[in-house]
Structures are given as structure tokens and as C-alpha cells.
ROTOR-171366 format. One record per residue (C-alpha): x negated, y, z. Coordinates in pm, whole numbers, plus 32768, in hexadecimal, padded with zeros to 4 digits. Each point is the difference from the previous one (the first is absolute). Example, Ala and Ser with C-alpha at 12.3 -4.5 7.8 and 13.67 -1.06 7.14 Angstrom:
7B327E3E830C/7F7781587FBE/
//
This chain:
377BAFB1A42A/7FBC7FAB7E87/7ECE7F817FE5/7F447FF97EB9/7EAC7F917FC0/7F0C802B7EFD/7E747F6F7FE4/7EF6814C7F50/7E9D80178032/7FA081437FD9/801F80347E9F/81487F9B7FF9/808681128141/807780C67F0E/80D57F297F3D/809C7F62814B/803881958014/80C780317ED9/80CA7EBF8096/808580778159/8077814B7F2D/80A17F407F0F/80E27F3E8105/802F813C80C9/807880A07ED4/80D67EF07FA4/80A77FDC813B/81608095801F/8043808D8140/817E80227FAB/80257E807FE5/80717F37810F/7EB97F6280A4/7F6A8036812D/7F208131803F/7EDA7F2D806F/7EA680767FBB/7F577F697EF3/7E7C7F9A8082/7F067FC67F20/7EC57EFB8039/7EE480067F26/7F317ED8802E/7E87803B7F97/7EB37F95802C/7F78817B801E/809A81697FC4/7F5281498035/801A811780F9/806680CB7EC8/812F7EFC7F9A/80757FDC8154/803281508068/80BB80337EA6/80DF7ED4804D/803E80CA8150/804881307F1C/80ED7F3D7F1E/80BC7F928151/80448139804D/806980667EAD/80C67EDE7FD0/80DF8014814B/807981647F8F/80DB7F0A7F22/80347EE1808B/7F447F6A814F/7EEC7F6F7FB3/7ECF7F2680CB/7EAE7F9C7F4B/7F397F0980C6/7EA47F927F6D/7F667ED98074/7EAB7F967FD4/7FC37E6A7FD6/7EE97F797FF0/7FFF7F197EA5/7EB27F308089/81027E948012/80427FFA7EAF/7F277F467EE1/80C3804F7EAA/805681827F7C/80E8806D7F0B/7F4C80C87EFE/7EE0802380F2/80BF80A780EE/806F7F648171/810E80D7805A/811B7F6E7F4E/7FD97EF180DB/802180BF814B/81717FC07FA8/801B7EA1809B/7F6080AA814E/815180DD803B/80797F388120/7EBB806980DC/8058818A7F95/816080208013/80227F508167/813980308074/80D480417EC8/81197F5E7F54/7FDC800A7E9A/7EF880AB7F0E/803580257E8A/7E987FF07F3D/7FF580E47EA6/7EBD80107F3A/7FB281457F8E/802E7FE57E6C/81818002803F/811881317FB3/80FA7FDD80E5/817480587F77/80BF7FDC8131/80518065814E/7F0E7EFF8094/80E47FE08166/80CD7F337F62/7F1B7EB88003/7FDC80128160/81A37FD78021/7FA17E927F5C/803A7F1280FE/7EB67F277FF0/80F77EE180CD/7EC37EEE8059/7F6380357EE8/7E81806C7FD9/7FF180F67EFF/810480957EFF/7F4880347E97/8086805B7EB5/80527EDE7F00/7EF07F807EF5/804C804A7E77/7FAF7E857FE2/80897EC7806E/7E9C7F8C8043/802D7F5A8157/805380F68108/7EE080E57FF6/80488168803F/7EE5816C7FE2/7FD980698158/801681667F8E/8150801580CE/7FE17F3F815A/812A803C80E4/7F797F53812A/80BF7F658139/7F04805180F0/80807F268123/7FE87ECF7F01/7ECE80387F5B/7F4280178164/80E07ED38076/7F667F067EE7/7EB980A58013/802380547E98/7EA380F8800A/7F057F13806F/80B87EDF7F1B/7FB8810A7EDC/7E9F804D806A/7F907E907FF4/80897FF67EE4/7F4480FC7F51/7EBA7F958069/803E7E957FE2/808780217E70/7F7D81507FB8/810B803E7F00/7FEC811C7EF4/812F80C080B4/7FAA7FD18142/813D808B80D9/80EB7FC17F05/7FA27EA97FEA/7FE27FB88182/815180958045/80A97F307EFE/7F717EA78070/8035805E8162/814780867FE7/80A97ED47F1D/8162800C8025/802780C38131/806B816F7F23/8101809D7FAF/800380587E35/807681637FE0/804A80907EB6/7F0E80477F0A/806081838002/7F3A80018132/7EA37FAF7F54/802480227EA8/7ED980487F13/80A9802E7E9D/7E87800A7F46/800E7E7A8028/80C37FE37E6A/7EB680C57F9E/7F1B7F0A806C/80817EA0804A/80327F497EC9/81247F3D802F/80B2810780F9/816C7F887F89/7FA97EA77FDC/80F27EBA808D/7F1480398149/80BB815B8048/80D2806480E4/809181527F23/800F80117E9F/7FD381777F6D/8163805F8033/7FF17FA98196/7E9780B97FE1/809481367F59/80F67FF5813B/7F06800780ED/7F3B80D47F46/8109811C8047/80557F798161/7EC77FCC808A/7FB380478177/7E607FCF7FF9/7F4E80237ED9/7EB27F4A800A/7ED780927F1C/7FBC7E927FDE/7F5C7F107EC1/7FEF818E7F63/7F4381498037/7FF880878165/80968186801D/7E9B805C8041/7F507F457EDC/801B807E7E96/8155800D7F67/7F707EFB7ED0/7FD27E9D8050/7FF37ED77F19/80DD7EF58048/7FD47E987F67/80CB80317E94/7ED881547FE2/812880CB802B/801D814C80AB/809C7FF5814E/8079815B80B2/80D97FD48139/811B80E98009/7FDA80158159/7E7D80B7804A/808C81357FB1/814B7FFB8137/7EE37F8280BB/7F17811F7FC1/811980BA8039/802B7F96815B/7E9A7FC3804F/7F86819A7F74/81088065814C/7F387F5680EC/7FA080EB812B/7EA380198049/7F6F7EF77EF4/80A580CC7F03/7EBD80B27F51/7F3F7EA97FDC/814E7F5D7F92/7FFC81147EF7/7E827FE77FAD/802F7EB17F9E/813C80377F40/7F4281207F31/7EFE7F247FC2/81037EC77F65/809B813C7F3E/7EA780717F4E/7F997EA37FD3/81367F257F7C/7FF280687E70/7E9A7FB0801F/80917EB480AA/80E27FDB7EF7/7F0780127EF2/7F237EF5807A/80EA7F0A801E/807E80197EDC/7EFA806E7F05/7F8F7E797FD9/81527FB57F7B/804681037F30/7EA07FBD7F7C/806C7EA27F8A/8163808F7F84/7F3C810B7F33/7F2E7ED87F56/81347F437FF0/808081247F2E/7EA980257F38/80207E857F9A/815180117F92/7FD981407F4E/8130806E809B/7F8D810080CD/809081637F4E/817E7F5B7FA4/7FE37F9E8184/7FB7817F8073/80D980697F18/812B7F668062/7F9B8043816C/803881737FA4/80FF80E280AF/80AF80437EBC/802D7E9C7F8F/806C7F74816A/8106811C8012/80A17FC67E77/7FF07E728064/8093804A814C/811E80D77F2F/800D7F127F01/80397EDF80F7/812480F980F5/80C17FFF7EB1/803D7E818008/804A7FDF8139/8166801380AE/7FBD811880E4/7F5380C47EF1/7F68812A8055/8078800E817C/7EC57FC1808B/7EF7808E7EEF/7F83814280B0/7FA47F39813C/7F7A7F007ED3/7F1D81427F41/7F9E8065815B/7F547EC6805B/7F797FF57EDB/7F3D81567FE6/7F8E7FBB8178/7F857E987FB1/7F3980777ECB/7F76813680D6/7FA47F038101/7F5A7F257F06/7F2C80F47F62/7F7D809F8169/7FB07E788056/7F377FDC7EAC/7F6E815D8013/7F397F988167/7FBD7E947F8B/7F48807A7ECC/7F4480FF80C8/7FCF7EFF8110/7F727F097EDB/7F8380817E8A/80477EBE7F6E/8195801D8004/7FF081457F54/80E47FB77EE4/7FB5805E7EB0/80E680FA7F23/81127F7B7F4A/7FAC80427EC2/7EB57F5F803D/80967EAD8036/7FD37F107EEC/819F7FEC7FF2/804C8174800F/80B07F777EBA/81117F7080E5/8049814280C3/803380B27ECB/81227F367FAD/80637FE08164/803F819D8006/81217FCB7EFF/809A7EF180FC/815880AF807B/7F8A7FD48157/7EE780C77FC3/80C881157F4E/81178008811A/7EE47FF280F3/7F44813C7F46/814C80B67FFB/80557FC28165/7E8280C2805E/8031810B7F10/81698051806F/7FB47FC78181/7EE180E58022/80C4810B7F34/811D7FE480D7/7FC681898075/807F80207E79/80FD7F43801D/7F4E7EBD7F9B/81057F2A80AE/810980857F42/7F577F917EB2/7F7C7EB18081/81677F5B7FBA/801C80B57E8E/7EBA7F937FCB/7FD17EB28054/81607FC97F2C/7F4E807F7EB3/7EC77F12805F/80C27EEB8010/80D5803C7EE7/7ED280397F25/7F537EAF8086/
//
């Protein structure tokens, strides 16, 4: 048997859900592995009548594909002093050796995790005497590792009495990560480093400061690698799938992960939690450009007065325009050695980024008066944008418009013709 185990309370059912469907779908019944069932344990505090006859429902649903187990177990959480974000359960983790009895090996997931592989493949890993198998750090800071991913020789980790070492440990240091922190001091050197593909939360560069710093263990080439190789993507240091698409990270920059929408994409085909799954997703859809707004209508507030105080505001909008972007983007093909191979892709991303732009700054001024901008020939240098519409890349740029919105008259045949006697008369 696989056995895979997760820690929800009840809010968090659903998620743990979306999870077991994920792996299911994910596993590839043509490969090579055993068919062994996979069974699923849910350590909680709590659950409902409601959530556990849907987790019986989900069984069910889930074995059509592949065979499937869920086991919930209900721990009491009364021996513990510390939480983690005020909640308990996370730690019932260190008390798997008093559920799973008579097992081998267990491999521990937390919830805010996409998985990208055929999961049976990290029970082939032979554990050998080691304690636990975990996914390497990003840092060369000692040997700690996130506890995310736990592969965990049973056998062993009952042998040392690794749970109860954990336990005192909690309560006697009462760190801030509780589990994570136990199982690293108890564990020292007795684990086996797997690759970071495994565990690998690519939001990190958004957030930690010095990311590719000497203390690294990739550099942004190796982290593009894994980036397209990854086994287990953790929603980690970054917005969970279930929280708004916008989040802040330190540098006030915008950070999306590409990977919330293949996870709603797995998590919407979950049998039986599927309409709540989908409630919440509708909700995130309705809500993010509000999101968006508000976190970003303090800085464009301070670029606008940035803009006000340099008096530069109408030459920057100007040049921001779709018609002087695409005559500078022509203007620019021309000089280089591959010309004009590329420009269409070039003009494309252009009219698309500028359509973006101007939905972005139509809900941001509606979301806050203030940003409004005024008109351009309101602007105290309006002077500047005069002269700027005889630039050639505003002429080309014009053209280019005309011509492409014409091109039912055969405005594409002209464009070339045109933009010749343009430049020849500039």
C-alpha cells in the first residue's frame, strides 16, 4: 500500500480533497509500478458527519480510477503547548507512529502543494536506515530542510522514538514552526537529501531578498531547470491556490504563480467537493481586479505624484501609447540583424500589453478617484507631446494603426508603400 498522509481541520477537508484527485489523476496506470492501493489518512482534531460521509463519497469516486482508501483519524491535540498559526493540527504529524501501526513507510504532503508526478515513484526510494527522505534546502544554511515532503521509514522512526523526542521538544522550546522544527533537531543526520524537484516552491525569488546570493544552492539558470522539471510544486513564501491571485512580495512587486490556474484545473474535477471547490474559485474570479487595485493603487499614487513633480507626466503617457511603442518597436527591428523576422509576434505583444494596461488603469481609477489622470492637453507640458507627434516613431506608429485596422481595404498592402514615403519625407 502507498500510504499518504495529510493534517486538515475542517476547513481545510476540502483542499486535502482537491489533493487525493490530483495524485489520482496524475498517476499513470501504464507505467511500470505496482498496482497497490493508494490509502489516504487525514489526521484531525474534528471533522463533521457532513465531511466524512463526502470523504466516503470521494472513495468511491476515486477507486473508479485508481484504488483508493481514505482513513480519518481523530487525535486528540490536548499534549501539545505551542500552535502554528493558532491551529494544533499541523502538529498531529509527529503522532503518525501511534496511527499508522503496523506500516512501513508514510510520505507526509501538506495540502498547499500541486503535485506533477506520478507520486508511486517515491515509495520505490529505498529509505536504506535512514529516518526520513526530504527534499534539499535552496540554502546552504546548515542542514535544515521544510517538512512539506516527509518520506518516512516507519520502522526507524518508531525504533528511535522519534515522536515523543519531537513532542518534548515542542513543548519544552515552543518554537514558531513547531513540527518542522522538532523533526529537524530530532532527526540530525539520520535522512536521506532528495532533490529539490521534490519540494520546490519557485515564489521564494519574489520574496527573499538575497535568493541567489553566495548562501545558494541554484543560481537562476539551475532554478529555471527546475522550474520546468519540477515534481511538487509548493504554494510556499507566495499566495496559496485558494487566496487571491495578488500578493505583495518584499521589493512591492506583483507576484502571480503560474501554477494556481493547473491547480484549479485539477482541483474544479474533484468528485463530490467539486461545487464548493467552484464557489470559492468564482468568488477569487469576481474579486482579484478588485485585489489588484488595492495593492497597487498606493504605488501608482506615489508614481502619479512622482510624475506631477517632475512635470513629466503627458511626454510619459505619450510615449506609453500604442502608436509610439509600435513605430519604436519598428524603428528598433530595422537595426537589428534579424530585422523584421520576429516583428508581428513583436506588434502583437505590444497591442495586448497596452490593452492590458489600460483595463488595469481603468479599475484602479474607479477603485480610487485620485489616480484619475488628467487629459493630455491639460498637462502643463502638452508642449512636449506636440513635438513628440512629429517623432518618426510616432508617425510609423500612426501609420501602422491606420493601415492595420483598414486591412479589410487592403491596409496591409499600403502599410509598406506608406511607411517608405514617411520615412523618406522625415
Amino acid at each position: 500500500m502507498f500510504n499518504i498522509v495529510f493534517c486538515a481541520n475542517e476547513a481545510y477537508i476540502k483542499f486535502a480533497a482537491a489533493m487525493m484527485n490530483n495524485i489520482v489523476l496524475k498517476t499513470n496506470t501504464k507505467l511500470k509500478f505496482a498496482k497497490q492501493t493508494y490509502v489516504f489518512h487525514i489526521l484531525s482534531d474534528k471533522l463533521s458527519d457532513l465531511s466524512l460521509q463526502k470523504l466516503s463519497q470521494l472513495e468511491e469516486a476515486l477507486s473508479k480510477i485508481y484504488p483508493v482508501q481514505i482513513k480519518t483519524h481523530i487525535l486528540s491535540c490536548d499534549e501539545f503547548e505551542v500552535s502554528y498559526k493558532g491551529s494544533y493540527v499541523p502538529n498531529l504529524i509527529l503522532k503518525i507512529d501511534s496511527v499508522l501501526k503496523n506500516e512501513k513507510t508514510a510520505l507526509c504532503l501538506d495540502l498547499d502543494m500541486f503535485i506533477l508526478c506520478d507520486i508511486r515513484e517515491i515509495f520505490d526510494i529505498d529509505l536504506k536506515d535512514n529516518i526520513i527522505a526530504v527534499a534539499k534546502n535552496h540554502t546552504n544554511f546548515g542542514t535544515w530542510f521544510n517538512t512539506g515532503f516527509v518520506y518516512i521509514n516507519l520502522d526507524q522512526w518508531r525504533k528511535e522514538n522519534i515522536g515523543k523526542k519531537c513532542i518534548d521538544y515542542v513543548n519544552k522550546y515552543k518554537p514558531e514552526l513547531p513540527d518542522q522544527s522538532a523533526i529537524n533537531f530530532c532527526v540530525a543526520d539520520k535522512k536521506l537529501i532528495l532533490s529539490m524537484a521534490y519540494n520546490f516552491y519557485p515564489h521564494n525569488k519574489y520574496y527573499s531578498k538575497n535568493f541567489f546570493d553566495e548562501n545558494s544552492t541554484i543560481n537562476e539558470a539551475s532554478h529555471n531547470i527546475l522550474l520546468r522539471s519540477a515534481k511538487i510544486i509548493h504554494f510556499l513564501q507566495g499566495p496559496k491556490p485558494w487566496h487571491s491571485a495578488f500578493l505583495k512580495s518584499y521589493k512591492n512587486q506583483l507576484c502571480i504563480s503560474i501554477f494556481r490556474q493547473p491547480w484549479w484545473n485539477f482541483a474544479l474535477k474533484t468528485p463530490v467537493f467539486d461545487k464548493e471547490l467552484r464557489a470559492i474559485y468564482n468568488v477569487l474570479k469576481t474579486r482579484e481586479c478588485e485585489d489588484l487595485a488595492l495593492y497597487t493603487s498606493v504605488e501608482l499614487e506615489n508614481i502619479w505624484n512622482n510624475f506631477q513633480n517632475n512635470k513629466v507626466l503627458a511626454i510619459q503617457r505619450f510615449k506609453n501609447s500604442l502608436e509610439y511603442r509600435l513605430g519604436f518597436a519598428l524603428i528598433r527591428a530595422s537595426k537589428s540583424p534579424f530585422k523584421y523576422t520576429f516583428l508581428i509576434f513583436t506588434f502583437l505583444k505590444i497591442y495586448l500589453s497596452v490593452k492590458i494596461e489600460n483595463k488595469i488603469y481603468e479599475l484602479i481609477s474607479r477603485h480610487n478617484p485620485r489616480l484619475k489622470l488628467e487629459k493630455l492637453e491639460d498637462c502643463d507640458d502638452y508642449i512636449d507631446v506636440i513635438n513628440a507627434k512629429r517623432h518618426l516613431s510616432y508617425r510609423f506608429g500612426l501609420c501602422i494603426v491606420k493601415n492595420f485596422k483598414a486591412w479589410y481595404k487592403g491596409g496591409l498592402f499600403r502599410l509598406y508603400f506608406e511607411l517608405k514615403k514617411i520615412e523618406k519625407e522625415f
